[in-house]
N, C-alpha and C positions, 0 to 999 in steps of 0.2 A: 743602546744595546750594551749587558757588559760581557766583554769579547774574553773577558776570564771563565766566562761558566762555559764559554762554547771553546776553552784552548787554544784559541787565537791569540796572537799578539800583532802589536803595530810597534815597535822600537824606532827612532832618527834623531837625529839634531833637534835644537830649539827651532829649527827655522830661523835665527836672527841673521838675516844677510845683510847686506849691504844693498842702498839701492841700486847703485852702477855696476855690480858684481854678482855674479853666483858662478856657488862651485855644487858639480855632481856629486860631491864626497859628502857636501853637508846633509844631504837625505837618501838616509836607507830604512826605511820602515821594513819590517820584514812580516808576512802572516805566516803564522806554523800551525799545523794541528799538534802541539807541543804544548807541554806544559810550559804557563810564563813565568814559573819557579827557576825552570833546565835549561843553561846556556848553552848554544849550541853554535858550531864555527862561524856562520857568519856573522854571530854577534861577537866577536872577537876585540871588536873596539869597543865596547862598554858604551856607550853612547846613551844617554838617558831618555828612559821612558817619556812617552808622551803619555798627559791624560788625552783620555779618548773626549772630555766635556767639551777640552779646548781646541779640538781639529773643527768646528765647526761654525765657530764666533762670528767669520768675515763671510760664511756663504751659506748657514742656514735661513730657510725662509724664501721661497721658491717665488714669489708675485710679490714685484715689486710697486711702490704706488704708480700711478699711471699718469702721465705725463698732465700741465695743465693746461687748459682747453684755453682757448681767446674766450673774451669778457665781455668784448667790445657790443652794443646793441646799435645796429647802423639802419638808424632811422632818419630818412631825407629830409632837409631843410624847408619843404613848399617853395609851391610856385606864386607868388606876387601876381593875383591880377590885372590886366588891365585895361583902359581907355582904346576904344577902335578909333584911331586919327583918320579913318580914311584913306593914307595915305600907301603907296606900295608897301614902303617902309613898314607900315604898321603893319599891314596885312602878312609881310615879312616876319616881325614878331610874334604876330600871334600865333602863326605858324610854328618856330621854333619853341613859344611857349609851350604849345599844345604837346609838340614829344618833348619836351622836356618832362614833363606831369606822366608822360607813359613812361618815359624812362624811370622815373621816380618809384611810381608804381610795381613799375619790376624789384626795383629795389626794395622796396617794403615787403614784398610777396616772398625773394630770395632770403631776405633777413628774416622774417618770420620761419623759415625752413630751417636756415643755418643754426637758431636756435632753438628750433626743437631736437635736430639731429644731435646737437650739444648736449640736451639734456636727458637723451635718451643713452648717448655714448657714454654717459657720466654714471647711468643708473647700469647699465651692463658692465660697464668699469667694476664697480662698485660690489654686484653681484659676483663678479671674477674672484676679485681682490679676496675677497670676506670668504668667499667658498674653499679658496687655496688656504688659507690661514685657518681655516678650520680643519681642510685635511693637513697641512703640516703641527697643530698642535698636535691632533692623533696621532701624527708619526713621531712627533718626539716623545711622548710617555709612553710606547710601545703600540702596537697592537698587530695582530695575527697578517702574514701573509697573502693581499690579495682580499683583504676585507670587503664583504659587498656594500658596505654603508660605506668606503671612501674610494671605491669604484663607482659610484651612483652619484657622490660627490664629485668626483674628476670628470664624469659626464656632463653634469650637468657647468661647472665652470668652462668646459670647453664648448656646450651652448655658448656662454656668454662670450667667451675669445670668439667664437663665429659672428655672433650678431654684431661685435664691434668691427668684424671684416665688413658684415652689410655697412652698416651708418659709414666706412670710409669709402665704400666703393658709391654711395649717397652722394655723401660731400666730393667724389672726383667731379661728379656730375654737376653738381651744383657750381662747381671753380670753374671748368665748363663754359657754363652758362652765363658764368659771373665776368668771365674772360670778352665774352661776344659784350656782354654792356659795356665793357670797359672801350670796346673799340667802336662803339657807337655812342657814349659819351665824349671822345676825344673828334670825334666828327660832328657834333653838337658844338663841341665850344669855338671851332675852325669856323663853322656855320655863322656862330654869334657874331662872332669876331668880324670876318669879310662883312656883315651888316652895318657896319661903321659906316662904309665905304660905297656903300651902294645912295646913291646921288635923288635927290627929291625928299630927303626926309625933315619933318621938321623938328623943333627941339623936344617935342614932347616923346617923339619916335626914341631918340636919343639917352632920354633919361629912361625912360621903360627898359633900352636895350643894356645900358650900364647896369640896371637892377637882374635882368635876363643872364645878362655876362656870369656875374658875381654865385647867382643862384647853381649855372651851369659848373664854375668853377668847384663852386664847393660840393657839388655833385658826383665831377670825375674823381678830386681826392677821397670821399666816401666810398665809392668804386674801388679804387685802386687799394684801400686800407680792406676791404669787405674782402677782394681778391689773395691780399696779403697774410691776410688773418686766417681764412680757409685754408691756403694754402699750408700755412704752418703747420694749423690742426692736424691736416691729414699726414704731412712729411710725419710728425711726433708721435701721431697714432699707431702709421704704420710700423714704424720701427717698434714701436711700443710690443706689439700684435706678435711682430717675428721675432721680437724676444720672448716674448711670453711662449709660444708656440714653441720654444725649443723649452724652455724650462719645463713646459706641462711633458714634456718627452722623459725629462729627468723625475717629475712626479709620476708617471705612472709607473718606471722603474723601482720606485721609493714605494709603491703602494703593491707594487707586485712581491717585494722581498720583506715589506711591513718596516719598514726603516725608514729616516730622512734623512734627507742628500742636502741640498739647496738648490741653489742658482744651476742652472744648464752649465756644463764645463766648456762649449761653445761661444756663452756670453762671455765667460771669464776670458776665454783666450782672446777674443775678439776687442774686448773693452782696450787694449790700448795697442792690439798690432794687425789691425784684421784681420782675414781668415788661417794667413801662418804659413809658413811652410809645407811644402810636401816630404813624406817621411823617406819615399823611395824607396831603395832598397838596403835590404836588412846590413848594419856593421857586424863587424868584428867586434863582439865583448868581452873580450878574451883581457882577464886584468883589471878589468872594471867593475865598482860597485853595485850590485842593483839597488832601484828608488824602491821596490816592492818585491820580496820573494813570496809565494803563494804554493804551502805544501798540501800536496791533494792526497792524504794519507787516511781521509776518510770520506765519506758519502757528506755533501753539503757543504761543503769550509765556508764560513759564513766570511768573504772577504769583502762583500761590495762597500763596506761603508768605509774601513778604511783605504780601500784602495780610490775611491772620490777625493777622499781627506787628503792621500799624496799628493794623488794629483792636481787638486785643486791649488793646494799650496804650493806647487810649484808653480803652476798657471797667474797665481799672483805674481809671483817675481818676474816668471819668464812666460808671458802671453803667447810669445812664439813658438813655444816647446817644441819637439817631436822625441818620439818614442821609439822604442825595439821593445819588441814583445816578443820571448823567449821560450820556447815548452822544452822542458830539459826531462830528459829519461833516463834512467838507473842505467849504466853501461854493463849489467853481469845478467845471469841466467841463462847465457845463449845466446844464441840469433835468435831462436823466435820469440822468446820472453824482450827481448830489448825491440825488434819489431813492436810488440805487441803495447811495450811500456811509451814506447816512440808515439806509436796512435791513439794512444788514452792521450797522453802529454798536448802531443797536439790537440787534439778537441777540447782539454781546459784552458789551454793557449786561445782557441775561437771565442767558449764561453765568456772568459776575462775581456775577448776584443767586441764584442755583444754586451758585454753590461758598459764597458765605456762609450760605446758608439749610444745606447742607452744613457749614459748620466751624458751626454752632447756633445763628446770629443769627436772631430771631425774623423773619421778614420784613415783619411789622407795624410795623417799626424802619424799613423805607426804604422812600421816595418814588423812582418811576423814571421820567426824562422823558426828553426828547432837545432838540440844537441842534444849527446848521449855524454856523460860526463860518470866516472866509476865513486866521484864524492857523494853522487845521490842516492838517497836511500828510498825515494818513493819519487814519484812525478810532482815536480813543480814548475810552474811558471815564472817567470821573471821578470819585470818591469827595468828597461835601464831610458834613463834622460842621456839624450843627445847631447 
């Protein structure tokens, strides 16, 4: 969007920080309903424009690829069979043979599930993936607010984020299940084993149970890899799903105001300090920069995509962030005109905490107060970093 035909500006630092350091001073983006010709006091420091192409390099593009799936095709060894000796012993073997071959059985039955849930998880993946990339190309070459063809599109990719909740709540099942053979394979090979030991057998019992052994052994480690592997998928999937899930929150935001965002500002904060801080309660701003001023001096200020853009790039540096969110109202015309500038102030103070609790900022991240201050000339809002 160019924020020159709608009067807005976004002004800050380059963002070049250091990685062990940030300073509050280095971002002040400011939005005005102002021309971006007229300087006006808080830009006081001259601080050079940012392009608006480049606030969205590291976080456009809302669906990310989808984690990779195990490979592995966990098809049983076979059961060797054998010579009846007659003998206890023997009849001992054949015994153990015979669940062996059912234990197997399960195993072939499990693995044929395991991967078809794979290939079905992969096609609803896939379906996701391609649906979101087609609604975020539409959001970067523009198009109208709330559009029904990438409202129909965000529906339908959130089918596919559904159905890949089915296939993992599938494979809980499946690991499950995968779990119980594993503890009946390891009671299999205990079985094999004490057979050594049991008295009358002759040597032919002997070499059958050594082959019996070997087949059981490489059975439980099939097992244990089939249980390992599942297990994977589904940790990788899940997390996959709850990120995708806060992102599609950030796309319908982006499709409600016909603009794109990127990545959920959730994942961002989360990716290197999890969920962060609590904001608490409101500081004292008094002397300090704002990261984002927001003048509401006319009907609509078009601020969501840059005020993402701060924030986000702050959330790169500092994953931990937390916020004060500020409604500042004109201090003249009276009590009731300053009453009255105070509760507009506030309510674009809520709207601003509604579109970032929308692009994924936890709202346990910001502090929301209000001032009347005699420098303002219309209600704004105010952004300041902790």
């Amino acid at each position: 969007m160019d924020f020159s035909k709608f009067r807005a500006i976004i002004v800050g630092a380059a963002f070049l920080l250091p990685a062990c350091s940030f300073s509050e001073t280095a971002l002040w983006p400011s939005l005005t309903g102002e021309d971006p010709t007229v300087e006006t006091p808080s830009q006081s420091a001259q601080p050079a424009p940012m392009a608006q192409t480049t606030q969205v390099e590291t976080l456009e593009g809302v669906a990310t690829p989808p984690p990779q799936l195990g490979t592995t095709d966990f098809r049983p060894v076979g059961v060797t069979p054998g010579q009846d000796t007659g003998t206890f012993v023997g009849r001992k073997v054949a015994e153990l043979r015979s669940e062996l071959q059912r234990l197997q059985d399960q195993v072939s039955a499990h693995n044929e599930q395991l991967q078809a849930q794979r290939a079905e998880m992969v096609a609803n993946a896939q379906n996701y993936h391609n649906t979101v990339a087609s609604v975020n190309s539409r959001l970067q070459v523009g198009t109208t607010p709330g559009n029904p063809i990438l409202v129909q599109q965000f529906n339908s990719a959130q089918t596919s984020l559904d159905n890949l909740n089915v296939g993992i709540a599938a494979m809980n099942k499946l690991a499950t299940s995968v779990a119980g053979m594993s503890t009946m394979s390891a009671y299999l090979a205990e079985s094999t084993r004490a057979a050594f030991g049991v008295s009358g057998a002759v040597d032919e019992d002997h070499r059958q149970l050594t082959i019996l052994e070997d087949e059981v052994d490489q059975t439980v480690v099939l097992i244990e890899r089939l249980l390992k592997e599942s297990t994977d998928d589904i940790r990788r999937q899940s997390s996959y799903v709850a990120s995708e899930r806060s992102n599609l929150n950030t796309l319908a935001a982006g499709i409600k105001t016909g603009e794109i965002y990127g990545a959920s500002l959730s994942n961002v904060a989360q990716s290197a300090a999890g969920p962060g801080p609590i904001a608490g309660k409101p500081m004292d701003t008094s002397g300090r920069r704002p990261l984002v001023v927001i003048r509401f001096d006319r009907d609509k200020v078009p601020y969501q995509q840059a005020l993402y853009n701060a924030v986000g790039k702050v959330l790169e540096r500092r994953p931990s962030a937390a916020f004060d969110l500020v409604a500042v109202a004109p201090a003249s015309g009276g009590p009731a005109r300053v009453a009255l500038n105070s509760t507009k102030a506030r309510r674009h103070a809520e709207d601003v905490l509604r579109s970032l609790v929308e692009m994924g900022l936890p709202p346990a991240r910001v502090a929301v107060s209000g001032k009347t201050t005699s420098s303002a000339s219309t209600n704004e809002v105010h952004l300041y970093l902790r």
